[in-house]
C-alpha positions as CSV (number, residue, x, y, z in Angstrom):
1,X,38.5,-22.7,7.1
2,X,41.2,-20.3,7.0
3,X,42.8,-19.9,10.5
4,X,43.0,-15.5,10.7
5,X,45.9,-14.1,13.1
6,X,45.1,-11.5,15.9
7,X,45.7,-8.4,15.8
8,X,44.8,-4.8,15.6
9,X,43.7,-2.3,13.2
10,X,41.4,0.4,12.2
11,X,37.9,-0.4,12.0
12,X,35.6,2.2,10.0
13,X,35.8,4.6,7.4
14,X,34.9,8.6,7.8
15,X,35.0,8.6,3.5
16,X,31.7,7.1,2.5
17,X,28.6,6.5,5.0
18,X,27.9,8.0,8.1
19,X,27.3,4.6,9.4
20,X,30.6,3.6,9.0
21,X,32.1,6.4,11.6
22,X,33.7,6.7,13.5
23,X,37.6,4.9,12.3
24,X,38.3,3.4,16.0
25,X,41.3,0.8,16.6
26,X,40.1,-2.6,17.5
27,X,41.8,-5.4,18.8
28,X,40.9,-9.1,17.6
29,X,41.8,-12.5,18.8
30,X,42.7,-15.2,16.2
31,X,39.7,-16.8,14.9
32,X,38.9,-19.2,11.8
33,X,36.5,-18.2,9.0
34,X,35.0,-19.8,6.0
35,X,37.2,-19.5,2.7
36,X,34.2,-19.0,0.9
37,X,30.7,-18.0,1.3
38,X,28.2,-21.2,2.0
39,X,26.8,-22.5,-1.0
40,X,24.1,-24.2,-2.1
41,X,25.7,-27.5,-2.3
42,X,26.6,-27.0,1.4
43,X,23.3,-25.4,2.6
44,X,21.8,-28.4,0.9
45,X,23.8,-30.8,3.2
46,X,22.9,-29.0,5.8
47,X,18.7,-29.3,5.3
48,X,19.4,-33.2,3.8
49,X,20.8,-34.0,7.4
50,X,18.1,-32.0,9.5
51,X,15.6,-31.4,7.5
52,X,15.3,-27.6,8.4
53,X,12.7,-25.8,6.6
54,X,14.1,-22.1,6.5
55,X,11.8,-18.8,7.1
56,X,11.4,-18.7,3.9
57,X,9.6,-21.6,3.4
58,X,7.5,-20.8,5.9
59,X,4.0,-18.6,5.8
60,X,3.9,-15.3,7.9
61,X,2.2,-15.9,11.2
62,X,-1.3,-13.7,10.8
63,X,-1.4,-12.7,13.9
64,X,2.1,-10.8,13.9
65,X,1.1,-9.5,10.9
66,X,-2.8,-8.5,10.7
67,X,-2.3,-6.0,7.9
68,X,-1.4,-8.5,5.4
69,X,-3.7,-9.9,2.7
70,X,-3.7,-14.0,2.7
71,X,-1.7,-13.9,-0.5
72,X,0.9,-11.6,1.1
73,X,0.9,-14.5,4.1
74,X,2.2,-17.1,1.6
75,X,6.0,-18.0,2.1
76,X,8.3,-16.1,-0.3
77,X,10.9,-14.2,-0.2
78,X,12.2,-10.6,-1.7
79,X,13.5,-10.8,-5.0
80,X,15.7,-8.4,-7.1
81,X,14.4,-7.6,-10.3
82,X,15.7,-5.3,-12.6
83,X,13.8,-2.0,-14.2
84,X,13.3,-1.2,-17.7
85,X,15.1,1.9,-17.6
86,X,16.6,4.7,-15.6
87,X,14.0,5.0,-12.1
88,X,14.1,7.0,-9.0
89,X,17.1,5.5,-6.9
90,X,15.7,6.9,-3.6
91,X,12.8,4.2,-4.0
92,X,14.0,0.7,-3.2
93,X,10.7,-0.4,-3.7
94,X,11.1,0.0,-7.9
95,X,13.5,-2.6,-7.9
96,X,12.4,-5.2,-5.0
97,X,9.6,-7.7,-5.1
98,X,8.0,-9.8,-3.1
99,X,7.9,-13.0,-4.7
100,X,6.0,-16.0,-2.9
101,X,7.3,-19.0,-3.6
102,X,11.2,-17.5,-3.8
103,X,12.9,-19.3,-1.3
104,X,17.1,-20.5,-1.4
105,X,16.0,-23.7,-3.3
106,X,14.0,-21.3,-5.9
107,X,16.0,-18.1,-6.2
108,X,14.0,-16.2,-8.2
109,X,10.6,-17.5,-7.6
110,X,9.1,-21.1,-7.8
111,X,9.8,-21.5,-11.3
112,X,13.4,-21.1,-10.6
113,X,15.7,-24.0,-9.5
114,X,19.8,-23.9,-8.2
115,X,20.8,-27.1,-10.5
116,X,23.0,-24.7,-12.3
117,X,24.3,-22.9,-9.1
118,X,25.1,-25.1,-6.9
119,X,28.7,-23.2,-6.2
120,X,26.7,-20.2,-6.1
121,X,26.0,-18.7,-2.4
122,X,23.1,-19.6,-0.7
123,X,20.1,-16.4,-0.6
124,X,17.2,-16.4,1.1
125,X,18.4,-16.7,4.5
126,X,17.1,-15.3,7.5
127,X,18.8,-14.7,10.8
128,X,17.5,-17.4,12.2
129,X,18.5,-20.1,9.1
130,X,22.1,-19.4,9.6
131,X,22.5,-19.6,13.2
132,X,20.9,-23.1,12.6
133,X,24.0,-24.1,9.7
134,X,26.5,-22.3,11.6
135,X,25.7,-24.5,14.6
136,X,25.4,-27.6,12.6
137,X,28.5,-26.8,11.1
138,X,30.1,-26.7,14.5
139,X,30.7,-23.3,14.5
140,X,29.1,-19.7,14.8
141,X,28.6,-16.5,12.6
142,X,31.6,-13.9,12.7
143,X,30.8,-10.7,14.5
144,X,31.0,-7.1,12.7
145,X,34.5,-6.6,13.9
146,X,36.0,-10.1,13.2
147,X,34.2,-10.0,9.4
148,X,35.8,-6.3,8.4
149,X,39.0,-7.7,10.1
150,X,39.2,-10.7,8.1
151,X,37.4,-8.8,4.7
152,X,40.7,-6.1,4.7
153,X,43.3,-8.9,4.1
154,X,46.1,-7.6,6.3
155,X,45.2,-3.9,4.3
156,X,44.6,-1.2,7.4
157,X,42.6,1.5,6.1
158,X,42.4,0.5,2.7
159,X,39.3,1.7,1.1
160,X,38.8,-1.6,-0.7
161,X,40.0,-5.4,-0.2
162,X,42.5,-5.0,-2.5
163,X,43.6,-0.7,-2.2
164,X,41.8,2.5,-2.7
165,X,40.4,2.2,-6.2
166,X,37.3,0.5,-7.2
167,X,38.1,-1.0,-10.4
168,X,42.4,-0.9,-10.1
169,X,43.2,-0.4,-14.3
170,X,39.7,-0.6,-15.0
171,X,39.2,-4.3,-14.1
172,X,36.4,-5.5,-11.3
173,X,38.3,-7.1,-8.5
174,X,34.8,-8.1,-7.0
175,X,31.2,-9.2,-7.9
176,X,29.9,-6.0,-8.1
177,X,27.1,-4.1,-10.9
178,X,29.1,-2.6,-13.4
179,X,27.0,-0.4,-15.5
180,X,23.7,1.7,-14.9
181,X,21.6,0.6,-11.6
182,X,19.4,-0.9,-11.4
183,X,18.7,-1.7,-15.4
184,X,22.1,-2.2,-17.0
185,X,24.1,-4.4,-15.9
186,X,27.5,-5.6,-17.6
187,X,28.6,-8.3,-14.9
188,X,27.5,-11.1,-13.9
189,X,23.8,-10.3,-13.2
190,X,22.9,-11.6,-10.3
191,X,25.7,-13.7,-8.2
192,X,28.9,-15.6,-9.1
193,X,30.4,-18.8,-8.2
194,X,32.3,-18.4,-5.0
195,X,36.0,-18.2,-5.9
196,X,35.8,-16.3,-9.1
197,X,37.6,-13.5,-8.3
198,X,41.0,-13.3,-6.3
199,X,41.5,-14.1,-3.0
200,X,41.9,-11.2,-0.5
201,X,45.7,-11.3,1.4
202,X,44.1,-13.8,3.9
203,X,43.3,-16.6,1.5
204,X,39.6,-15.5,1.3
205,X,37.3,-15.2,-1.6
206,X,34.4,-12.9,-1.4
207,X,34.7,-11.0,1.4
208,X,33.0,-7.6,-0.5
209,X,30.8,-8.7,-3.2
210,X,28.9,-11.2,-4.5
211,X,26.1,-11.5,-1.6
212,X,26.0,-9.6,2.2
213,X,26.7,-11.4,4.8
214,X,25.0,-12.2,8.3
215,X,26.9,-10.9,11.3
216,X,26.2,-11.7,15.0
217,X,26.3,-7.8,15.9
218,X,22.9,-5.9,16.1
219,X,23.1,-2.8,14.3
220,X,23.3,0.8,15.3
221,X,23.9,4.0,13.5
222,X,27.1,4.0,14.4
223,X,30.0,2.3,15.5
224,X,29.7,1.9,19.4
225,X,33.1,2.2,21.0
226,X,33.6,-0.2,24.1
227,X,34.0,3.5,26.1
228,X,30.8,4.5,25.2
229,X,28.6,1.9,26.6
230,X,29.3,-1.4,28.9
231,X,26.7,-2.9,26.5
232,X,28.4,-4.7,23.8
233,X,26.8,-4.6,20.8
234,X,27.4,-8.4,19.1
235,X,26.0,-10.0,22.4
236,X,23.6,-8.0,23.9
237,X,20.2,-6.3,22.8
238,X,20.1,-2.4,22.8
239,X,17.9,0.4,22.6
240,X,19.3,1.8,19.1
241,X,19.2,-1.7,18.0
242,X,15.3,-2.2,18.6
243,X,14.8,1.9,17.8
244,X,16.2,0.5,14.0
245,X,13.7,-2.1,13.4
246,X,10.6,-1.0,11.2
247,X,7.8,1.1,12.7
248,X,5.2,-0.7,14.8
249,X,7.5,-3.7,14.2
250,X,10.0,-5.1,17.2
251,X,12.4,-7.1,14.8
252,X,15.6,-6.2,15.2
253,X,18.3,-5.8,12.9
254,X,21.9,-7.2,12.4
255,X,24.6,-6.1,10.9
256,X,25.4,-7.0,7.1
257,X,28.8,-7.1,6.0
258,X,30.8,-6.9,2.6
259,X,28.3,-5.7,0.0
260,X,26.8,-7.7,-2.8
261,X,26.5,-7.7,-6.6
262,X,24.1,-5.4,-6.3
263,X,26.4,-2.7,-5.2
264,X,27.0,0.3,-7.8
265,X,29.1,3.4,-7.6
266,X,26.1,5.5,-8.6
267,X,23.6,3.9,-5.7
268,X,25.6,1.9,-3.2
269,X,29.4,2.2,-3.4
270,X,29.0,-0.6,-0.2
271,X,31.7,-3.8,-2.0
272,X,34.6,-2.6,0.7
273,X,35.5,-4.0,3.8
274,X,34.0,-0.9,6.4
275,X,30.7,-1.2,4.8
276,X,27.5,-2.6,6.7
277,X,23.9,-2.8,6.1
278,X,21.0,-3.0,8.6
279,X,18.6,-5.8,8.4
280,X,15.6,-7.6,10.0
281,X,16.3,-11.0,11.8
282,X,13.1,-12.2,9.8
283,X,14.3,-11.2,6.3
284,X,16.2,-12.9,3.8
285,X,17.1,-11.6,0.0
286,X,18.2,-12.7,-3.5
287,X,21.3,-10.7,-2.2
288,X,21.8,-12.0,1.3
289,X,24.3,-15.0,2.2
290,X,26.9,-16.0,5.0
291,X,29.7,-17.6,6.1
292,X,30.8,-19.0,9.4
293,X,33.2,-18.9,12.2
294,X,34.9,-20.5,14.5
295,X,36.9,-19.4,17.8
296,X,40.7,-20.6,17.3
297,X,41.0,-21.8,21.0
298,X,39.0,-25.0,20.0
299,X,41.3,-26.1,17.6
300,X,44.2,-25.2,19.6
């Protein structure tokens, strides 16, 4: 873990998504965090010790979900896959699947196996999953503010991790889709071994890019302000929280942080440092990972 030092800075960006808004000045205590994102290697310590099965490996519950065919019951996971050519980009559905059988030891379905990415991040995570590693690990997950803290490196209102330009000279300072989305893809096609590009100015690798990451703050539709509610958003339930979950559905969602290598200028300019993502407790992705936390007081 890489031991991060308090202080304050401007949290947000008014330049990108309305989500992001508004820029607000935080303050953050010193806290530890992960220098990379758990792998697989680690994950698999993790379910050797305790034998945890993850949501993923698990069949939906019938009862919570009486729409569902019995083949759409079978545990799985969503799975990116990649079109033939240029599709609408306003349907998310054209390039996400439901795989059964896709879980974080089969990645892309059970065919697929991680004995060749073991360094990779671990996918296929639900909320739920790494709560269970981060408390294993002795620790907890970072909250929105503490991840976006840590993710800017020491740069206040950067755009990016590492400035205000995507690709500084032309090169990718981040696992991110360079070329057409979602069917041309000149990078690395899926996700990268954690460390393989630079470390931000806090000694930390992946903070944007690569795979989102889990954050202990339910989401809203904006940044709440601690002035605007005595409810605080990465403790407590809240009404926007549960008004975000699905239709007919009482999952909430949490806040994702950091962007993936899914991200693309054209579709989701999201690899930066202010960006965040909603999503359901319940769901896990090809795209999806974590890292955890740790208060600094206990090491003290």
């Amino acid at each position: 873990m890489v031991l991060i030092p308090g202080g304050a800075f401007r949290m947000g960006s008014t330049d990108f998504y309305p989500d992001e808004q508004p820029v607000h000045e935080r303050e953050v205590p010193a806290f530890l965090i992960d220098r990379y994102e758990v792998t697989n290697a680690d994950f698999a310590a993790f379910v050797d010790a305790t034998g945890y099965v993850t949501v993923a490996e698990k069949p939906l519950d019938a009862a919570v979900f009486p729409q569902l065919s019995a083949d759409e019951l079978l545990p799985g996971s969503m799975v990116f896959t990649p079109t033939s050519g240029p599709v609408d980009l306003r349907n998310w559905r054209n390039w996400w699947r439901w795989q059964p059988g896709a879980s974080w030891r089969h990645p892309q379905g059970p065919d697929s196996t991680i004995d060749d990415r073991l360094t990779h991040p671990v996918v296929h995570v639900a909320y739920a999953d790494v709560s269970a590693y981060a408390e294993w690990a002795g620790g907890r997950l970072p909250t929105e503010v503490e991840h976006e803290y840590a993710a800017r490196g020491g740069l206040d209102g950067a755009n990016f991790a590492w400035g205000d330009e995507p690709y500084p000279g032309g090169v990718p300072q981040a696992n991110s889709w360079i070329g057409r989305f979602p069917y041309d893809n000149q990078g690395w096609g899926g996700t990268a071994p954690v460390g393989s590009y630079a470390a931000n100015g806090f000694g930390l690798f992946d903070m944007t890019g690569n795979v989102w990451e889990w954050t202990t703050d339910y989401y809203t539709p904006r940044h709440i302000r601690l002035s605007d509610s005595p409810v605080d958003p990465g403790r407590r339930m809240n009404l926007l929280a549960t008004a975000s979950a699905e239709p007919g559905f009482e999952i909430p969602r949490r806040v994702l942080k950091g962007g993936s290598h899914l991200c693309s200028p054209e579709y989701c300019l999201r690899f930066r440092p202010a960006a965040r993502s909603p999503q359901a407790e319940d769901t896990g992705m090809s795209h999806i990972g974590f890292r955890v936390a740790r208060d600094a007081e206990r090491d003290a």
